[in-house]
C-alpha positions as CSV (number, residue, x, y, z in Angstrom):
1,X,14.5,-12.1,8.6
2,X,11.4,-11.0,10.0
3,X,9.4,-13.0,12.9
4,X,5.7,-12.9,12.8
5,X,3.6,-14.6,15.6
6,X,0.6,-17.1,14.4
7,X,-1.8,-13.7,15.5
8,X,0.1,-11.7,12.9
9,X,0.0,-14.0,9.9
10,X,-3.7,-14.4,11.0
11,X,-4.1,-11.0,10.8
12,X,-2.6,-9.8,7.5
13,X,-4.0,-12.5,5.8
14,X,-7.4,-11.5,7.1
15,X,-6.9,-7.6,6.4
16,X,-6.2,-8.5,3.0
17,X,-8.8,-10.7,2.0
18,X,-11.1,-8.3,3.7
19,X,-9.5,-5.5,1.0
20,X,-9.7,-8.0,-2.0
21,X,-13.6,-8.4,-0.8
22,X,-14.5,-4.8,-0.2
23,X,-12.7,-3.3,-4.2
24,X,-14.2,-7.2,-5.4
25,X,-17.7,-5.5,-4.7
26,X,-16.5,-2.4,-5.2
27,X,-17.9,-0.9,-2.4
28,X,-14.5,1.8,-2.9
29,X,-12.3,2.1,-5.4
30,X,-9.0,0.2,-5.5
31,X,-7.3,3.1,-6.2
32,X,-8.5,5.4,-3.1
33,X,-4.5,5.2,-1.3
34,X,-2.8,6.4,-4.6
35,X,-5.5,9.3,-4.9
36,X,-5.0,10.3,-1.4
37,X,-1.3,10.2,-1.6
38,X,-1.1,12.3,-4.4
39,X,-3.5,14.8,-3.3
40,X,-2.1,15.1,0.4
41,X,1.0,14.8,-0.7
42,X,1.9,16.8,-3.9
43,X,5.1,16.5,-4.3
44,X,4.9,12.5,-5.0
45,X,3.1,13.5,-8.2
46,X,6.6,14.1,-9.8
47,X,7.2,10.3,-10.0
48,X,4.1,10.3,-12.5
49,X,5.1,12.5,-14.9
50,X,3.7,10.0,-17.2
51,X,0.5,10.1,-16.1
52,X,-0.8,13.4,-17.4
53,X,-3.2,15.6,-15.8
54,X,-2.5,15.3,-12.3
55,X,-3.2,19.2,-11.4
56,X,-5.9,18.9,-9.2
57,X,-7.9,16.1,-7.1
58,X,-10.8,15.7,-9.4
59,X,-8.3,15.1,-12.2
60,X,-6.1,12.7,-10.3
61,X,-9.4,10.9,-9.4
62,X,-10.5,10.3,-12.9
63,X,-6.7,9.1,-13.9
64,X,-7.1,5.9,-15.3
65,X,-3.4,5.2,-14.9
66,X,-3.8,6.2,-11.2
67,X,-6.6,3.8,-10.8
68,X,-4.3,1.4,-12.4
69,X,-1.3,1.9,-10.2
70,X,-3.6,1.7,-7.1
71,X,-4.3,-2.0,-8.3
72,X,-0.9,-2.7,-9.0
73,X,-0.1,-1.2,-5.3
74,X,-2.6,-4.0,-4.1
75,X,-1.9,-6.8,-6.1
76,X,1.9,-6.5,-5.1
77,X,0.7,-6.6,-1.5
78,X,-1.3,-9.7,-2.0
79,X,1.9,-11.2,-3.5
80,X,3.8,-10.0,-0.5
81,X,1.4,-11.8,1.7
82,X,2.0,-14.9,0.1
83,X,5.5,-14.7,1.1
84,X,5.9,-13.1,4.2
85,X,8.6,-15.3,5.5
86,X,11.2,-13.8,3.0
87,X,9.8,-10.2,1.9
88,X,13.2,-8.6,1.6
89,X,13.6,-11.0,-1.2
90,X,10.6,-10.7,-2.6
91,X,11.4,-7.0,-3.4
92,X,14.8,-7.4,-4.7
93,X,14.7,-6.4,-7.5
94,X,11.8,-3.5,-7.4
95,X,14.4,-2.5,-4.4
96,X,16.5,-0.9,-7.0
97,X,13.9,1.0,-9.0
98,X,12.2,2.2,-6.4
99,X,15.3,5.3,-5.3
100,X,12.7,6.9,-2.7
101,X,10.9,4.1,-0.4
102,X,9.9,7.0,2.0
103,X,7.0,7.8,-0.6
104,X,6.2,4.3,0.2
105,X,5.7,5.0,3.8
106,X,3.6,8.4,2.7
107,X,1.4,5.8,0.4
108,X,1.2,3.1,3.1
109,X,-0.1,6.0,5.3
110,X,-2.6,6.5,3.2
111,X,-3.5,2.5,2.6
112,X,-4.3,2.4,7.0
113,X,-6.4,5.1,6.7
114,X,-9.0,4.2,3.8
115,X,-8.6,0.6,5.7
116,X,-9.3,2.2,9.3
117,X,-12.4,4.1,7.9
118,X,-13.9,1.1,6.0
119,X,-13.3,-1.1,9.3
120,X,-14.1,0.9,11.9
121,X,-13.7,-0.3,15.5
122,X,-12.7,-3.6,14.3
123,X,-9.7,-2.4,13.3
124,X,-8.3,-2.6,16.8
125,X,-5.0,-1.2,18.2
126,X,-3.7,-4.7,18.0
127,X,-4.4,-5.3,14.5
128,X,-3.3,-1.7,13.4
129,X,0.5,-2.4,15.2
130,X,0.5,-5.3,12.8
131,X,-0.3,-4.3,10.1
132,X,2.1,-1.4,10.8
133,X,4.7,-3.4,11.2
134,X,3.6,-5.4,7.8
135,X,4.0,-2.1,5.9
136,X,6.9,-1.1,7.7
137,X,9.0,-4.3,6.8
138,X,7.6,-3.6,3.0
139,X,8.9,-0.2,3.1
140,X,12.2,-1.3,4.5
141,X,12.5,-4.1,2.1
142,X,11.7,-1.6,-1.1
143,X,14.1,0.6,0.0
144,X,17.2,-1.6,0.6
145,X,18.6,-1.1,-2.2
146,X,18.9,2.6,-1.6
147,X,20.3,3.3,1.5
């Protein structure tokens, strides 16, 4: 089981309500990590295969099933927040779908940076470590099953 200090919870909560606000008003889409993962990263596009056209960045950024994903992505996120006292759980059983949860980590990369860049200097070296260690506990949980 994880420990987080009253600062954390405080923090993850806020980070994610700030996220829910920002694609609320969509001031960027929700879908922005996913894009970036599967244009940085290429080979991730092979869990996709499903999703058609994914040959270049301009069409991976008008995939609706990318878009989609992205919002799933978040929306399983928010969930985890909601039950941060017993994530490992939470993922049980996506654990065992899920047979590479270092694409996680490459996604999650992704997720700090289009977070960083909307939040600037707010997004302090304090809040970053916790909300690296909020993804990293994610990662760990998805991938239990698999190591």
């Amino acid at each position: 089981m994880v420990e987080w200090t009253d600062f954390e919870c405080a923090t993850i909560q806020d980070i994610f309500a700030k996220v829910d606000y920002v694609w609320a008003l969509q001031l960027f889409p929700e879908h922005l990590c996913s894009l970036r993962c599967l244009v940085v990263y290429p080979w991730t596009q092979k869990y996709f295969g499903n999703f058609g056209n994914l040959y270049n960045a301009a069409a991976i950024t008008g995939n609706p099933m990318v878009a989609n994903h992205g919002k799933h992505i978040l929306h399983g996120l928010d969930w985890t927040v909601k039950n941060m006292d017993n994530i490992k759980e939470t993922y049980a059983e996506l654990s065992v779908l899920h047979v590479d949860a270092d694409n996680f980590k490459l996604l999650f990369d992704c997720l700090t940076i289009v977070v960083v860049s909307h939040w600037g200097k707010d997004f302090t070296g304090e809040v970053q470590a916790t909300f690296q260690k909020f993804l990293a506990v994610v990662v760990s949980s998805l991938g239990r099953q698999y190591h």
